[in-house]
C-alpha positions in Angstrom: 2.4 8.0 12.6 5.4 7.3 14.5 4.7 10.2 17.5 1.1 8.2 17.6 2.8 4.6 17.8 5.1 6.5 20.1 2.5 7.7 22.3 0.4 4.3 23.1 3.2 2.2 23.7 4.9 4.5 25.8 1.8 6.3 27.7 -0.7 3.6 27.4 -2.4 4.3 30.6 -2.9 7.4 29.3 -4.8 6.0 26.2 -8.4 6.4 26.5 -11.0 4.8 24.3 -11.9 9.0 22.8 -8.5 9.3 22.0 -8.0 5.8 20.1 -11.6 6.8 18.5 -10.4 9.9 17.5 -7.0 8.2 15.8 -9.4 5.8 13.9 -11.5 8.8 12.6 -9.7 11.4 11.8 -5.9 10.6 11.5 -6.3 7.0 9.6 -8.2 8.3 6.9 -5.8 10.9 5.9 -3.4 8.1 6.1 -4.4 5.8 4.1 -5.6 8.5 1.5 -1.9 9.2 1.2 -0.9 5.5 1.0 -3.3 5.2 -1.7 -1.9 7.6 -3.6 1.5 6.6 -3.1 0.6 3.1 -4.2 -1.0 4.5 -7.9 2.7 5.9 -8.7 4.2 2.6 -8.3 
């Protein structure tokens, strides 16, 4: 998460509506499936 946060504040001109598409399918579900578990052990 931090090498993606990384990336568009750094190389934002390189940031292209695929790529922020592609972050909002692929990687942020498999975030938030982790938060989710993290959050039922608490």
């Amino acid at each position: 998460m931090a090498a993606a946060g990384n990336f568009y504040r750094h190389n934002y001109e390189d940031v292209t509506p695929r790529r922020v598409w592609k972050t909002l399918r692929e990687d942020l579900p498999l975030l938030r499936a982790a938060i989710d578990q993290e959050l039922k052990h608490t």
